[in-house]
SEBA-133862 format. One line per 3 residues: number of its first residue (from 1); for each residue x, z, y of N, C-alpha, C. Coordinates in Angstrom, 2 decimals. Each point is the difference from the previous one (the first is absolute). Layout:
SEBA-133862
NUM = X:Z:Y:X:Z:Y:X:Z:Y  ...
This chain:
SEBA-133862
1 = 144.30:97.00:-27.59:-0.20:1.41:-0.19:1.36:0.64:-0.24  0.39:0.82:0.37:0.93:1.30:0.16:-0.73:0.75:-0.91  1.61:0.68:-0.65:-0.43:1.37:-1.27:1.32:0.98:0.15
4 = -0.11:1.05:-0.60:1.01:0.59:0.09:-0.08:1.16:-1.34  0.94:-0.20:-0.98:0.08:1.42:-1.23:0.97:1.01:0.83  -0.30:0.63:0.14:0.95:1.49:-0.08:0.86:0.28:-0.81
7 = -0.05:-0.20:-1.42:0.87:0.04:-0.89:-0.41:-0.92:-1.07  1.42:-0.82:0.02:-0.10:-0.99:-1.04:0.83:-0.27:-1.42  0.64:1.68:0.27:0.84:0.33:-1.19:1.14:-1.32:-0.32
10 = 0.70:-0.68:1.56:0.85:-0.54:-0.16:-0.05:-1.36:-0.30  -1.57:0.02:-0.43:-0.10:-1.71:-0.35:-1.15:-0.37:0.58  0.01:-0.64:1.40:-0.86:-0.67:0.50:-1.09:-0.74:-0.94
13 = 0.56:-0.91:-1.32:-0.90:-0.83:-0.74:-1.13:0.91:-0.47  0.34:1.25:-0.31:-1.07:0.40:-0.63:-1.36:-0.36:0.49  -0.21:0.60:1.60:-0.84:-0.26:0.88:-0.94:-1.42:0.28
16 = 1.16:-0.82:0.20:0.34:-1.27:-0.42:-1.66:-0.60:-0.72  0.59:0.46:-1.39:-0.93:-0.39:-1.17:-1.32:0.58:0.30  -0.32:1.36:0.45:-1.06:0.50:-0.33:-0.75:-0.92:1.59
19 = 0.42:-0.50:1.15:-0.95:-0.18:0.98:-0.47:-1.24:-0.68  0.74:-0.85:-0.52:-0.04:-1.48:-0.12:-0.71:0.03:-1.21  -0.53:1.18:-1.19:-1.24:-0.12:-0.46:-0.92:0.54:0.49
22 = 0.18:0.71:0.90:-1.39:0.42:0.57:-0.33:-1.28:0.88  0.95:-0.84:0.39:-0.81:-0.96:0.97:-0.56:-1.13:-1.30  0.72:-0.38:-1.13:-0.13:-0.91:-0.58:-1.94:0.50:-1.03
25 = 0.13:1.25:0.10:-1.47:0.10:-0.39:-0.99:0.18:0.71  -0.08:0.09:1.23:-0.70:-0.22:1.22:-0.06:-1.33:0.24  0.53:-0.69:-0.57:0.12:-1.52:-0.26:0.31:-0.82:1.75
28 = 1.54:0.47:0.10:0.36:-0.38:1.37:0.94:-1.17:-1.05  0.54:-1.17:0.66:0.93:-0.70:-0.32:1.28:-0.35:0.67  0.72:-0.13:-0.74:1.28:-0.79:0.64:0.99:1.24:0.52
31 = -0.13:1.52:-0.81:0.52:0.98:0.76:1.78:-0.15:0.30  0.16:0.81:1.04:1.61:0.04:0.56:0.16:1.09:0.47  0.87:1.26:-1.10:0.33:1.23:0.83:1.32:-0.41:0.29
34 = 0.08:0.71:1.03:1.98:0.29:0.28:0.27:1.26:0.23  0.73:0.33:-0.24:0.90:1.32:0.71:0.56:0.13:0.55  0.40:1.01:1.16:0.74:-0.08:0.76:0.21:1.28:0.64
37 = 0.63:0.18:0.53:0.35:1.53:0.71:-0.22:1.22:-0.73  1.13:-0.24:-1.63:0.02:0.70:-1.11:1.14:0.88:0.50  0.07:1.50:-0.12:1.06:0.70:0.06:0.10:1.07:-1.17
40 = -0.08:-0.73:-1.02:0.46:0.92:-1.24:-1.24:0.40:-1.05  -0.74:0.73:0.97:-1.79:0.86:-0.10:-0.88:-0.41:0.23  -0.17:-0.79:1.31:-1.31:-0.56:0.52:0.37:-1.22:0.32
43 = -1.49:-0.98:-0.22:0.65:-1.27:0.83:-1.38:-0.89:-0.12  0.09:-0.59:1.03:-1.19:-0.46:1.10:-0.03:-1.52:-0.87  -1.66:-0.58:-0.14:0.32:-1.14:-0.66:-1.03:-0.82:1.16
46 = 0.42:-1.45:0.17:-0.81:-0.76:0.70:-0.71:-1.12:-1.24  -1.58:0.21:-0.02:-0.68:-0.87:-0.82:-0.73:-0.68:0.62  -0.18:-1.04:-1.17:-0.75:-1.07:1.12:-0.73:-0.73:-1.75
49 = -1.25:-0.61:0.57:-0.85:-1.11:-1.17:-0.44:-0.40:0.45  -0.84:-1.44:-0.74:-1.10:-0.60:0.16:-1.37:0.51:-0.41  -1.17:-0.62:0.78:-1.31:0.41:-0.23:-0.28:-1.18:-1.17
């Protein structure tokens, strides 16, 4: 899955944290965000889990 914040007030992690509990209480496992194609404001994260 592909995501994208609009504004991340500079810190990608924030984002970060909040998908990887929303997946972890939906009870997905083994989560892995990354980031990538951060330019300051916005930045695109590639996630991935287990069922």
């Amino acid at each position: 899955m592909l995501g994208k914040a609009r504004e991340c007030n500079g810190n990608p992690g924030y984002h970060m944290g909040i998908i990887k509990a929303g997946l972890t209480r939906a009870g997905a496992m083994n989560i892995r965000v990354e980031p990538f194609d951060f330019n300051g404001h916005a930045c695109s994260y590639r996630v991935r889990w287990d069922s």
